[in-house]
PAZA-328508 format. One record per residue: residue number from 0; x, y, z of N, C-alpha, C in turn. Coordinates in steps of 0.02 Angstrom, whole numbers, plus 32768, in hexadecimal, padded with zeros to 4 digits. Layout:
N
{atom NUM {X Y Z} {X Y Z} {X Y Z}}
...
This chain:
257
{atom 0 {7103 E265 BB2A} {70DC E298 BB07} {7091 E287 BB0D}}
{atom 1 {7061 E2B4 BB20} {7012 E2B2 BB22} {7004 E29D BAE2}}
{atom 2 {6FD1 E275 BAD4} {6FA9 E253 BAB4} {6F70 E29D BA8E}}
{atom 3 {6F70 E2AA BA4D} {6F40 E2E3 BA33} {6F09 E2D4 BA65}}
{atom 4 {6EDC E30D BA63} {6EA6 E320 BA9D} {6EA5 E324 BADA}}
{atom 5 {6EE2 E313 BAE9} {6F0D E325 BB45} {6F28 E346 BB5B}}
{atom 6 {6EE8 E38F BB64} {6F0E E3D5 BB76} {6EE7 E3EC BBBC}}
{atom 7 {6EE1 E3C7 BBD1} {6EB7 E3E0 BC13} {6EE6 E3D1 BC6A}}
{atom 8 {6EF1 E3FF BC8E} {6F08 E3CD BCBE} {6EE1 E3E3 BD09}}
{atom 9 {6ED7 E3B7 BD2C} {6E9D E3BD BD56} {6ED0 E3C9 BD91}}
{atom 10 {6EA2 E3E4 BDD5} {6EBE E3DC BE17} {6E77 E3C9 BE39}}
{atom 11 {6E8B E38B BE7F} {6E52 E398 BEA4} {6E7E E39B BEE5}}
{atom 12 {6E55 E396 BF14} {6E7F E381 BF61} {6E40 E376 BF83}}
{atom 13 {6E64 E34C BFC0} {6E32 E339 C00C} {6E06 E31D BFE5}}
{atom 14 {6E15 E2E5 BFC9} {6DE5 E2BC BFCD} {6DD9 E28E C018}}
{atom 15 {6E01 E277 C02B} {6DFD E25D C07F} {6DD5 E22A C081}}
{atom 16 {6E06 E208 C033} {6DDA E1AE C032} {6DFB E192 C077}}
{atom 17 {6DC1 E15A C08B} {6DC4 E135 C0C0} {6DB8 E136 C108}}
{atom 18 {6D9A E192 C108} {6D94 E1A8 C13D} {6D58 E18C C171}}
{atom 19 {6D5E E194 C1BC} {6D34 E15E C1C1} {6CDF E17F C1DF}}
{atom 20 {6CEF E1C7 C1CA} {6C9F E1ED C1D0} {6C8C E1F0 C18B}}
{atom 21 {6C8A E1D2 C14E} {6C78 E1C7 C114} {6C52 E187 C127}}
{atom 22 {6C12 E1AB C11F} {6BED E149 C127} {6BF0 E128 C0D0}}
{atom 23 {6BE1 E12C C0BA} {6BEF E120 C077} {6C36 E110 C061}}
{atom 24 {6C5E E0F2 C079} {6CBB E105 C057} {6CBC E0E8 C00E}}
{atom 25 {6C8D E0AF C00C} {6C9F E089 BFC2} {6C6D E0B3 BF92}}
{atom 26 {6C36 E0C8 BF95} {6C28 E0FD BF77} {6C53 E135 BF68}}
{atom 27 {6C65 E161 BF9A} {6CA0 E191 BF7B} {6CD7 E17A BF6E}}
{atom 28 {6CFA E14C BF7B} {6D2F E12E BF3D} {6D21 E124 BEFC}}
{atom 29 {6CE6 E104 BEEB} {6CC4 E0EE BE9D} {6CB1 E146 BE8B}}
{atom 30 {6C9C E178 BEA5} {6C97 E1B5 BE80} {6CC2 E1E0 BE73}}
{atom 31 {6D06 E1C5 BEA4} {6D50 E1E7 BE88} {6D63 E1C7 BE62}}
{atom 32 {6D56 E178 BE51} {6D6D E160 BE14} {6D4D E16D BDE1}}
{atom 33 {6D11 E17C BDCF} {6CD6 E181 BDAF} {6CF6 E1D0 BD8D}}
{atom 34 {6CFD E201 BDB1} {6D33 E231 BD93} {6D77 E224 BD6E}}
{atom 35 {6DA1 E200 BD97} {6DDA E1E8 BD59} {6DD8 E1CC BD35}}
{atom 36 {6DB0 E19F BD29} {6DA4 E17E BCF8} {6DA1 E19E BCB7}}
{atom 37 {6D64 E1EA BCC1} {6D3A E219 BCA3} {6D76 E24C BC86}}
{atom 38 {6DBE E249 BC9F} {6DE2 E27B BC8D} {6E14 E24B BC69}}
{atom 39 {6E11 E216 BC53} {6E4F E1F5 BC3E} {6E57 E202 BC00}}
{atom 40 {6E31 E219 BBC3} {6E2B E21E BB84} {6E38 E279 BB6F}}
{atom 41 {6E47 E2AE BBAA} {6E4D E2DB BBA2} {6E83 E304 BBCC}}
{atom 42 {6EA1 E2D7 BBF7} {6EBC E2EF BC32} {6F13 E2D7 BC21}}
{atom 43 {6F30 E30C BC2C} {6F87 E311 BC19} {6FAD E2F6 BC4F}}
{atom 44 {6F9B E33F BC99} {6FA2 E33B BCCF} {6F67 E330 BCFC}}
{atom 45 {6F7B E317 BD4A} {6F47 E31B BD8F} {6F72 E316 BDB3}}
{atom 46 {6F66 E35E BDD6} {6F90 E363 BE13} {6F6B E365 BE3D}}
{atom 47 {6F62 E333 BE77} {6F59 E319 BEB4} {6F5E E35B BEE6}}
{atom 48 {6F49 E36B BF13} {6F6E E39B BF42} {6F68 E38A BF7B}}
{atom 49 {6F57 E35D BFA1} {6F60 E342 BFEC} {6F1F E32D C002}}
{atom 50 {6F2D E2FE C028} {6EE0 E2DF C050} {6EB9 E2C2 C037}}
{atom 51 {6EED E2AA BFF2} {6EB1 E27F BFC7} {6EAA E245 C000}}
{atom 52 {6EC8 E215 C015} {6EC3 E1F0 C050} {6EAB E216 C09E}}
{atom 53 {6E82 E1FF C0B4} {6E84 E203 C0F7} {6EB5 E208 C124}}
{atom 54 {6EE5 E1B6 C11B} {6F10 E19B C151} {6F2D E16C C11D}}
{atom 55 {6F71 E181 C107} {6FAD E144 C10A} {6FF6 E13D C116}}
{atom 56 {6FF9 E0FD C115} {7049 E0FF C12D} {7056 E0D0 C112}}
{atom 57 {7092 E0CE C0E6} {70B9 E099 C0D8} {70F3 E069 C0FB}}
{atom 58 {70EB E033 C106} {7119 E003 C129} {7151 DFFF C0E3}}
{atom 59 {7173 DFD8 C0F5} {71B5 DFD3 C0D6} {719D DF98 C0A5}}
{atom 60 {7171 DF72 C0B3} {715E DF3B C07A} {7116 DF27 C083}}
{atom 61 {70FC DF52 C0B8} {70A0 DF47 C0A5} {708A DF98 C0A0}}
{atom 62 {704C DF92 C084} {702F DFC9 C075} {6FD8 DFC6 C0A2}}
{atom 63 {6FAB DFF7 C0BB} {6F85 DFEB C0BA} {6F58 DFDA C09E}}
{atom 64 {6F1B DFA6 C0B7} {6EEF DFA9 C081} {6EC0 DFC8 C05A}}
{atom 65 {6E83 DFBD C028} {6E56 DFEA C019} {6E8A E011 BFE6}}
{atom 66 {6E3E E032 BFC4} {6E5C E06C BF99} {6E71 E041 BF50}}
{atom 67 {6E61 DFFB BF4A} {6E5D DFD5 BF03} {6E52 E00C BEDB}}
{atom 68 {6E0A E015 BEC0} {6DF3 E03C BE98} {6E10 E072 BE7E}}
{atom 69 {6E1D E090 BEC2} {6E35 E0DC BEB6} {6E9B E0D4 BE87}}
{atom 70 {6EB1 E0AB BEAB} {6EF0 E0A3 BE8D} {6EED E095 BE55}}
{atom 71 {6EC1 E05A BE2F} {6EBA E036 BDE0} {6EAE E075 BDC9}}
{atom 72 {6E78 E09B BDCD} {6E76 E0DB BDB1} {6EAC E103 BD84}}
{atom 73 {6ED9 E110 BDD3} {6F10 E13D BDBC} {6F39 E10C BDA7}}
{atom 74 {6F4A E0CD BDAA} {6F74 E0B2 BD93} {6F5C E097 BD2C}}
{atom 75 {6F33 E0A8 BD2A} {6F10 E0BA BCF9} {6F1F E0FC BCD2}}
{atom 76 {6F1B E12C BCE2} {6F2F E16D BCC6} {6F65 E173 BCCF}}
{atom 77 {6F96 E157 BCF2} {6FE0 E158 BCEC} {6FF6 E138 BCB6}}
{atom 78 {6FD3 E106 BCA5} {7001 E0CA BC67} {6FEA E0D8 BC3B}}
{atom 79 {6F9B E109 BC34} {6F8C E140 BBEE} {6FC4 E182 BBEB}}
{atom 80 {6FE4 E17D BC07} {7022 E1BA BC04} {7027 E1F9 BC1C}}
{atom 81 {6FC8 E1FB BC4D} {6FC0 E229 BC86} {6FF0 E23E BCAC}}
{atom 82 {7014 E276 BCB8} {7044 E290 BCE3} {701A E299 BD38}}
{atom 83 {7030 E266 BD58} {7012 E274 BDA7} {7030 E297 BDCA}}
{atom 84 {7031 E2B6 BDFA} {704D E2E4 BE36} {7018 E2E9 BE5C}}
{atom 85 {7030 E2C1 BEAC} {701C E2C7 BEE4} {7041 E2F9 BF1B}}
{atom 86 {7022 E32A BF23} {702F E357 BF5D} {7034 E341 BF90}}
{atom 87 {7055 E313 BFC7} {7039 E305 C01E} {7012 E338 C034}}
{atom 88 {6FEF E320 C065} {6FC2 E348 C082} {6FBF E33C C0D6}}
{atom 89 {6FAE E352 C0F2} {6FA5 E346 C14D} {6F8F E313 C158}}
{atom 90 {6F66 E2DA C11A} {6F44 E2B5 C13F} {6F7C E268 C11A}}
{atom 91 {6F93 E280 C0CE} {6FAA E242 C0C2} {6FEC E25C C0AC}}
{atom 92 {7022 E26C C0EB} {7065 E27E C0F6} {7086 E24B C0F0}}
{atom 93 {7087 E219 C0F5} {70A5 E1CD C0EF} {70A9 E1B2 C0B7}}
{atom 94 {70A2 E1DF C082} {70B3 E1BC C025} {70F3 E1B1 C01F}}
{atom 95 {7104 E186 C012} {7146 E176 C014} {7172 E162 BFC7}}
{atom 96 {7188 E122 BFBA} {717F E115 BF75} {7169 E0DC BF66}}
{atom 97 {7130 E0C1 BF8B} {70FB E07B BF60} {70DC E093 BF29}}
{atom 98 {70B5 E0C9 BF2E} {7093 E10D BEE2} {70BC E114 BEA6}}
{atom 99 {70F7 E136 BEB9} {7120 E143 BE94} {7131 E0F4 BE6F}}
{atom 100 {7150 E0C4 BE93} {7170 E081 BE77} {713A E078 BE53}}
{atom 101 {7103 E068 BE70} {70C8 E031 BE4E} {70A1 E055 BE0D}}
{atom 102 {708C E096 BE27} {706A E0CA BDE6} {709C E0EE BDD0}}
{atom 103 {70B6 E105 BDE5} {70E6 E143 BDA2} {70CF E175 BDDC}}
{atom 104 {70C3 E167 BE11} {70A7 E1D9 BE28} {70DB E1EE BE40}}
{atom 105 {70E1 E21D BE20} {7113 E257 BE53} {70EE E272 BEA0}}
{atom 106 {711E E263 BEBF} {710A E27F BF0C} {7132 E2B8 BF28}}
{atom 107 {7106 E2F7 BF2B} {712C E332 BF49} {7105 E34C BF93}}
{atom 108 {7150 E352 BFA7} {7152 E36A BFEF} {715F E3AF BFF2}}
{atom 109 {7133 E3DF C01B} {714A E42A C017} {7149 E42B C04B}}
{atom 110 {7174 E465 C075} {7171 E483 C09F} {714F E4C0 C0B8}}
{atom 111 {7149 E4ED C065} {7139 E52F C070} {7103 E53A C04B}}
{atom 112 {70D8 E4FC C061} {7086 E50F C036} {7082 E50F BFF4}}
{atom 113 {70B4 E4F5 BFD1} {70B1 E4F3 BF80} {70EA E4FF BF58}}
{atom 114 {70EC E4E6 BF13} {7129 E4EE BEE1} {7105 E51A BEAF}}
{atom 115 {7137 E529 BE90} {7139 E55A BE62} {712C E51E BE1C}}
{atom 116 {70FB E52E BDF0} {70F3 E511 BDB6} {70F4 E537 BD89}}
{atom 117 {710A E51A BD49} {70F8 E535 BD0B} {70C6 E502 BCC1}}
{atom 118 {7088 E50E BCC8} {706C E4E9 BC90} {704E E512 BC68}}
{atom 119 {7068 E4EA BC2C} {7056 E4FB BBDC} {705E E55E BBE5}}
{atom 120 {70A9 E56C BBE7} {70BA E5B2 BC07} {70AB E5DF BC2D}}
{atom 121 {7061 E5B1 BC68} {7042 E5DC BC8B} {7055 E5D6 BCD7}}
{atom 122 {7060 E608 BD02} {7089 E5FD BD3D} {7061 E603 BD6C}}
{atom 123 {704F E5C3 BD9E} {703F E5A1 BDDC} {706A E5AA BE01}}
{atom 124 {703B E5AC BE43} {705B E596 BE95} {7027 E556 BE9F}}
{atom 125 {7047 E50D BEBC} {702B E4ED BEC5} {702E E4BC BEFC}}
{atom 126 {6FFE E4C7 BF31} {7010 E484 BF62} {6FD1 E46F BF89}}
{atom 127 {6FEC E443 BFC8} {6FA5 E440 BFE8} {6F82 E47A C00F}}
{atom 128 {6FB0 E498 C02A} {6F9C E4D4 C053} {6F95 E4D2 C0A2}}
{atom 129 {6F9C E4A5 C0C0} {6FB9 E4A0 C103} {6FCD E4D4 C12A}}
{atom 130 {7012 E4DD C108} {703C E514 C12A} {702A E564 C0EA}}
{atom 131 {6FE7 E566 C0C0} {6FF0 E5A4 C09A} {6FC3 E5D0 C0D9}}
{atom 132 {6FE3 E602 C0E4} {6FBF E63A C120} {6FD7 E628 C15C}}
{atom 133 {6FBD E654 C196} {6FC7 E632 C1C8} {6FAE E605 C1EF}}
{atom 134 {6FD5 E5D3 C214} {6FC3 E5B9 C22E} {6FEA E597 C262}}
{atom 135 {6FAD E580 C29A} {6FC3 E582 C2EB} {6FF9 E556 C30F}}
{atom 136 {7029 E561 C32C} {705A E561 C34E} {7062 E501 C34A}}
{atom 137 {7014 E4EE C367} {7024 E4AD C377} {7014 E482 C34E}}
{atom 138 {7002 E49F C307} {6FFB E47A C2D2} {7037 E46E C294}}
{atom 139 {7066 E49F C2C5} {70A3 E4B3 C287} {70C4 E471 C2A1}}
{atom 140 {70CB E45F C2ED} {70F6 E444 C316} {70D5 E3F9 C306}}
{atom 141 {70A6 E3F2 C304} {7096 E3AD C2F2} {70AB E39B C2AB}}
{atom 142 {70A3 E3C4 C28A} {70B7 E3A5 C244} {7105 E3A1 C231}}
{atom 143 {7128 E3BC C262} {716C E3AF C258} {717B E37C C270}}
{atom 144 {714B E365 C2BA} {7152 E319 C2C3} {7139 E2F3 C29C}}
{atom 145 {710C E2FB C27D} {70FF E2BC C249} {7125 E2B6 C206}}
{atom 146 {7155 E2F2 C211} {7180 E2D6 C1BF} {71B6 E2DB C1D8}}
{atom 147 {71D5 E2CA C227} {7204 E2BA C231} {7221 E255 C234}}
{atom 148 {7254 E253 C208} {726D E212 C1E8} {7286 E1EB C22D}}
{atom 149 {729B E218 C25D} {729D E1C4 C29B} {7265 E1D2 C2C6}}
{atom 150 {7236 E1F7 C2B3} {71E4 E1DB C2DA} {71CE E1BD C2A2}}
{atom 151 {71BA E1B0 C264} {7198 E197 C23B} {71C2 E13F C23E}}
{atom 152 {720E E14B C248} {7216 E0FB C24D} {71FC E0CE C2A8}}
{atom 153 {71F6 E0FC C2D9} {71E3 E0F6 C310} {7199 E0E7 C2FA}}
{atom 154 {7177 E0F9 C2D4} {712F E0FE C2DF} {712A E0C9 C2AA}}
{atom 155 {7149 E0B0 C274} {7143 E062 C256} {715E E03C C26E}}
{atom 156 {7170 E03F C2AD} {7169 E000 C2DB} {712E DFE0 C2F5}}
{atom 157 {7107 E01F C311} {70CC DFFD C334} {70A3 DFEB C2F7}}
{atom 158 {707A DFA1 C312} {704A DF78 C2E6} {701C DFA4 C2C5}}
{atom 159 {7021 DFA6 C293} {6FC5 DFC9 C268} {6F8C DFB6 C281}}
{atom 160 {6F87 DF80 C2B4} {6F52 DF6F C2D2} {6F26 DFB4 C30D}}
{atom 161 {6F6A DFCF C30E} {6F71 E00A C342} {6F70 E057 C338}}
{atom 162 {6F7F E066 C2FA} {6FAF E08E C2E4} {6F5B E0A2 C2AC}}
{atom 163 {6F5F E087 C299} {6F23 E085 C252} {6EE1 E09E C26E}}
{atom 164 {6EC8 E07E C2A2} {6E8B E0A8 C2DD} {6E90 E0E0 C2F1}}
{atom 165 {6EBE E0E6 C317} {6EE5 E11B C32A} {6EE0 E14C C301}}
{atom 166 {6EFF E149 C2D1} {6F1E E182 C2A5} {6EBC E199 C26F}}
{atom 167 {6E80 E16A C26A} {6E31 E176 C249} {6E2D E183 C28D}}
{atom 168 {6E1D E178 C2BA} {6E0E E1A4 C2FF} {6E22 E1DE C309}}
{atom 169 {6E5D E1E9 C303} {6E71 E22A C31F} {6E47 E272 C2D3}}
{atom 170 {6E4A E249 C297} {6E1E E277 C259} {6DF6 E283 C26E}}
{atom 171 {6DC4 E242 C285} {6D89 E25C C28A} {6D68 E275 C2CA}}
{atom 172 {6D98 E285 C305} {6D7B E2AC C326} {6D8F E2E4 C322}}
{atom 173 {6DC4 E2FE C2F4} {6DD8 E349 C2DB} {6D92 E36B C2BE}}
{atom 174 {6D63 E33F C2A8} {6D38 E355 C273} {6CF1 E36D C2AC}}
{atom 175 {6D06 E350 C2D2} {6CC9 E344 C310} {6CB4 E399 C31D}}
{atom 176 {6C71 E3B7 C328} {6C61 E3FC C32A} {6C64 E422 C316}}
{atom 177 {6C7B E418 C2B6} {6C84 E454 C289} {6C5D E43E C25E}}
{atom 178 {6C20 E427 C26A} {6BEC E435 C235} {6C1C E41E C1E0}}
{atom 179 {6C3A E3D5 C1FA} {6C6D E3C3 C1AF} {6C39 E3BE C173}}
{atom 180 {6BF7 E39D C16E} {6BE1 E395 C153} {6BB1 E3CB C132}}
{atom 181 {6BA9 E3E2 C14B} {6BA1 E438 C127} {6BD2 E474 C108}}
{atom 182 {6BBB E497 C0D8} {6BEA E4C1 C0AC} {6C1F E4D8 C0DD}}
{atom 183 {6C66 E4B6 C0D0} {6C92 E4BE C0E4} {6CB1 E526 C0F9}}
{atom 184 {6CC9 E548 C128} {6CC9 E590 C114} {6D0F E59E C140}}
{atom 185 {6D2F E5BA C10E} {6D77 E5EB C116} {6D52 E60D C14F}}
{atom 186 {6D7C E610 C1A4} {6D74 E65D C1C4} {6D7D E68C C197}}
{atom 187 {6D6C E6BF C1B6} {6D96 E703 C198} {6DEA E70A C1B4}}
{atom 188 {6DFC E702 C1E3} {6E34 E6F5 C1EE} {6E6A E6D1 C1D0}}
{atom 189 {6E55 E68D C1B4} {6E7D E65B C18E} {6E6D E66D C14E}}
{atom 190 {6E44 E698 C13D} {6E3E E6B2 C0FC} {6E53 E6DD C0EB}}
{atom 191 {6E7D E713 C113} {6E95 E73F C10E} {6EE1 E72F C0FB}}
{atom 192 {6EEE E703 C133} {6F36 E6E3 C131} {6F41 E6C7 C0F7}}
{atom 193 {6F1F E6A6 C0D1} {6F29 E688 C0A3} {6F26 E6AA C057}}
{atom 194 {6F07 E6E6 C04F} {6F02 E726 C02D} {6F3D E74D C02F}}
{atom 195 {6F52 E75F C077} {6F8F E781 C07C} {6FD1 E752 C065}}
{atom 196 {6FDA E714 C073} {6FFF E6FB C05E} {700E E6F3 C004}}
{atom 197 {6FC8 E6F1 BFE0} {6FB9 E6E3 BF9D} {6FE8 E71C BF8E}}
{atom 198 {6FC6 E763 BF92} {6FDD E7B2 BF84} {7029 E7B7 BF7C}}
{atom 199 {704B E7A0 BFB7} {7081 E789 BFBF} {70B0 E756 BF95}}
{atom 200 {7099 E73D BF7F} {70B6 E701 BF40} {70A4 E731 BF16}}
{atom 201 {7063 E740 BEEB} {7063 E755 BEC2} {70A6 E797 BE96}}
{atom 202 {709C E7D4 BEE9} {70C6 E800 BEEC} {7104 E7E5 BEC9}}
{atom 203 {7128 E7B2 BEE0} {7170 E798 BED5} {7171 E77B BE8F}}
{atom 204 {7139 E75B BE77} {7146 E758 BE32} {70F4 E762 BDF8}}
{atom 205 {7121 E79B BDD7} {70E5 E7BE BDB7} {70BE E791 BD64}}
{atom 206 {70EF E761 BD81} {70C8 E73B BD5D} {70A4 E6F5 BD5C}}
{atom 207 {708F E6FE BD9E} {7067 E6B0 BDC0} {703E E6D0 BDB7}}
{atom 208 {6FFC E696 BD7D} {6FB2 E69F BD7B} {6F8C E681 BDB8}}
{atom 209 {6F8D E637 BDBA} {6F77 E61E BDFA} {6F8E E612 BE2A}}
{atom 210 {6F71 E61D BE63} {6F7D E5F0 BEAE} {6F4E E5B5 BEB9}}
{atom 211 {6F6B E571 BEB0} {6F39 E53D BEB7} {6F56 E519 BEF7}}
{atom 212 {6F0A E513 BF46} {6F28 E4E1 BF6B} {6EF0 E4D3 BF7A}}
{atom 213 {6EF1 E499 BFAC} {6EA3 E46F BFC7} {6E9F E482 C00C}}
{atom 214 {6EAD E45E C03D} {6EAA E44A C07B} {6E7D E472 C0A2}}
{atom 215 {6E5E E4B5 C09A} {6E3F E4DE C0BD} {6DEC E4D1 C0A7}}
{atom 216 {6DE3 E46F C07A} {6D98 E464 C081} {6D64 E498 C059}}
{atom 217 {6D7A E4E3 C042} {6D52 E4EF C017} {6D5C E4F9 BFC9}}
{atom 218 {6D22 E518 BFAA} {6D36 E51E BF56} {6D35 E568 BF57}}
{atom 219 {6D5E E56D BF4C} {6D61 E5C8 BF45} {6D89 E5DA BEFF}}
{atom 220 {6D83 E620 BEE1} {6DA1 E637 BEA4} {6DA8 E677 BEB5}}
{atom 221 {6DDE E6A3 BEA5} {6DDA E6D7 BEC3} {6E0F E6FF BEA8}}
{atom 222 {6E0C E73A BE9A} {6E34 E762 BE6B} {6E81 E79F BEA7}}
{atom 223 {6EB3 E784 BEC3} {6ED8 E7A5 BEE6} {6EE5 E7EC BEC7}}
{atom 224 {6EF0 E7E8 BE71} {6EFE E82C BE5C} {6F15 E819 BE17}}
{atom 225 {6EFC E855 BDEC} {6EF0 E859 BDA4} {6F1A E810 BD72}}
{atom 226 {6F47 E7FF BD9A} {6F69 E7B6 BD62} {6F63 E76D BDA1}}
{atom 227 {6F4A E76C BDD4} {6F42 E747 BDFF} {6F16 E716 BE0E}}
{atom 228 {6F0A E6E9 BE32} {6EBB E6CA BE40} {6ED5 E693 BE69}}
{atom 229 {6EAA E699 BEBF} {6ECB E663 BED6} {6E92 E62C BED1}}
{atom 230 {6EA3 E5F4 BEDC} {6E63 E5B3 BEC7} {6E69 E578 BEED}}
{atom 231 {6E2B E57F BF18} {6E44 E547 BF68} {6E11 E50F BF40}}
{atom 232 {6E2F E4D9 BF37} {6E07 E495 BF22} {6DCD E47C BF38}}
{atom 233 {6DB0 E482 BF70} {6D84 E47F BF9B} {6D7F E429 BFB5}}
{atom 234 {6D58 E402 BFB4} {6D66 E3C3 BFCC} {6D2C E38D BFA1}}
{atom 235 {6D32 E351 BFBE} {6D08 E315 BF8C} {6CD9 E2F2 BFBA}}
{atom 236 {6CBD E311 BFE4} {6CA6 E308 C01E} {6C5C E314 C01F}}
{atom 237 {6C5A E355 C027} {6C1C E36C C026} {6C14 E398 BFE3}}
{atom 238 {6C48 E39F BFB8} {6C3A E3AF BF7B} {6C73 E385 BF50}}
{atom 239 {6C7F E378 BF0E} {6CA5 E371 BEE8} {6CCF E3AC BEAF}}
{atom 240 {6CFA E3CF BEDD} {6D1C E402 BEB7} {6D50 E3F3 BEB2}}
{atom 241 {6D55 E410 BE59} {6DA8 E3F8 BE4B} {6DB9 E437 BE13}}
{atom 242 {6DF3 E459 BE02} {6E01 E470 BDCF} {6E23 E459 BD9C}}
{atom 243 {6E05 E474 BD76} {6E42 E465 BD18} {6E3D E4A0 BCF2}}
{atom 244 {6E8F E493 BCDB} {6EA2 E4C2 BCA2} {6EBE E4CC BC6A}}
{atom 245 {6EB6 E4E4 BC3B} {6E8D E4DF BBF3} {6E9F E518 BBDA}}
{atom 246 {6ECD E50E BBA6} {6ECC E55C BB7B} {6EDB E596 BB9E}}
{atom 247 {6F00 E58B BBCE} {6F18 E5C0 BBF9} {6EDA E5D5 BC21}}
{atom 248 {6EB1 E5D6 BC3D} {6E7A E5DE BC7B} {6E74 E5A1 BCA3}}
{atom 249 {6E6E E5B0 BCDE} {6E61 E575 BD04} {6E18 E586 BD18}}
{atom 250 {6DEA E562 BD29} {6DB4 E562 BD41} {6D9C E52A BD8A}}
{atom 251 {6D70 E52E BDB7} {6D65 E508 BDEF} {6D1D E4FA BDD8}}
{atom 252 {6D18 E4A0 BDCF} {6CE8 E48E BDC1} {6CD1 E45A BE0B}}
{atom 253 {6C87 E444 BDF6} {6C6D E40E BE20} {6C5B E3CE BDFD}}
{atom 254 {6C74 E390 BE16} {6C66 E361 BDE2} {6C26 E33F BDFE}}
{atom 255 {6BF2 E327 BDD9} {6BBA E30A BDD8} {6BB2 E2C7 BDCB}}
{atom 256 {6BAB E28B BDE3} {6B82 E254 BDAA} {6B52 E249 BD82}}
């Protein structure tokens, strides 16, 4: 049971600690902790929604390194009686159960862009957003390889010496020629898809208030239709956006130091 004054529950996503076009990484670790810290005295739930990591993978009895800070944190608001939920995301698909064993987090895997929630009687769709809208042929096909269970034991074979470069290389040249560091922007195309898809959930149940997902890098709020609102998390990158909700409204804030 929450502790009196613990009615708030937050979402962020893409944070994309450890990434290796972040010149600063120990700086933005200390200002994502610098936020949890800031929510531990008011915060019920935090649901995670993907990409809080860059790049990980769990071995069967080592873990990568880094990310001290950021774990004490949550392992911190877990043993205050914080309810965690981590979404996987495209970048940190490899959660396995070291999180879960060591902190208490629940780790959810979707397929179809999100679960159905219900908090404090108010009805969510919630995930990372990957697969919410459409999207291209050879991105569907890779991600089935990476959450397929005899490539993931094939691929914790090879050394992390190998595997760990590899896998911050291949991020950060995804990022290469899209102006990452500037206000992140939905095409109109993937914004459409992702609208039409919202409309579509909503349609089926007339009583989902929000659509909350991350992965599409911006902060957006946006009203699908008279009981609706979809709400893309935006990222911790070049801005710090996260939502929380409170008394039945959710709102998309920016956090500051």
């Amino acid at each position: 049971m929450n502790r009196p004054g613990r009615t708030r529950t937050y979402f962020l996503s893409d944070a994309h600690l450890g990434a290796s076009y972040i010149t600063d990484r120990r700086g933005h670790e200390k200002r994502i902790v610098s936020f949890l810290d800031g929510i531990k005295d008011d915060a019920c739930n935090l649901f995670l929604l993907g990409d809080i990591l860059d790049y990980w993978f769990e071995y069967k009895t080592v873990v990568p390194r880094g990310y001290v800070r950021f774990f004490g944190a949550l392992a911190r608001l877990a043993d205050s009686g914080v309810r965690i939920v981590w979404f996987i995301g495209n970048h940190d698909i490899w959660l396995f159960d070291y999180l879960r064993d060591e902190i208490g987090i629940e780790i959810v895997d979707t397929a179809q862009g999100g679960i159905p929630l219900e908090i404090d009687g108010v009805h969510f769709f919630v995930g990372h957003g990957d697969t919410f809208g459409r999207q291209p042929c050879s991105y569907m096909f890779l991600r089935e390889l990476f959450h397929n269970r005899v490539l993931q034991k094939l691929y914790s074979a090879i050394h992390p010496r190998w595997t760990i470069p590899f896998a911050h290389g291949w991020s950060s040249h995804s990022r290469k020629g899209v102006g990452y560091f500037a206000e992140p922007k939905l095409t109109a195309r993937a914004r459409a898809a992702v609208e039409v898809q919202a409309r579509l959930l909503s349609a089926d149940d007339s009583l989902l208030r929000y659509i909350v997902i991350g992965h599409h890098h911006v902060a957006l709020d946006e009203p699908i239709n008279d009981h609706c609102r979809l709400v893309i998390l935006g990222n911790w990158i070049n801005r710090s956006t996260y939502a929380v909700f409170e008394n039945n409204k959710l709102e998309l804030k920016e956090f500051e130091l």
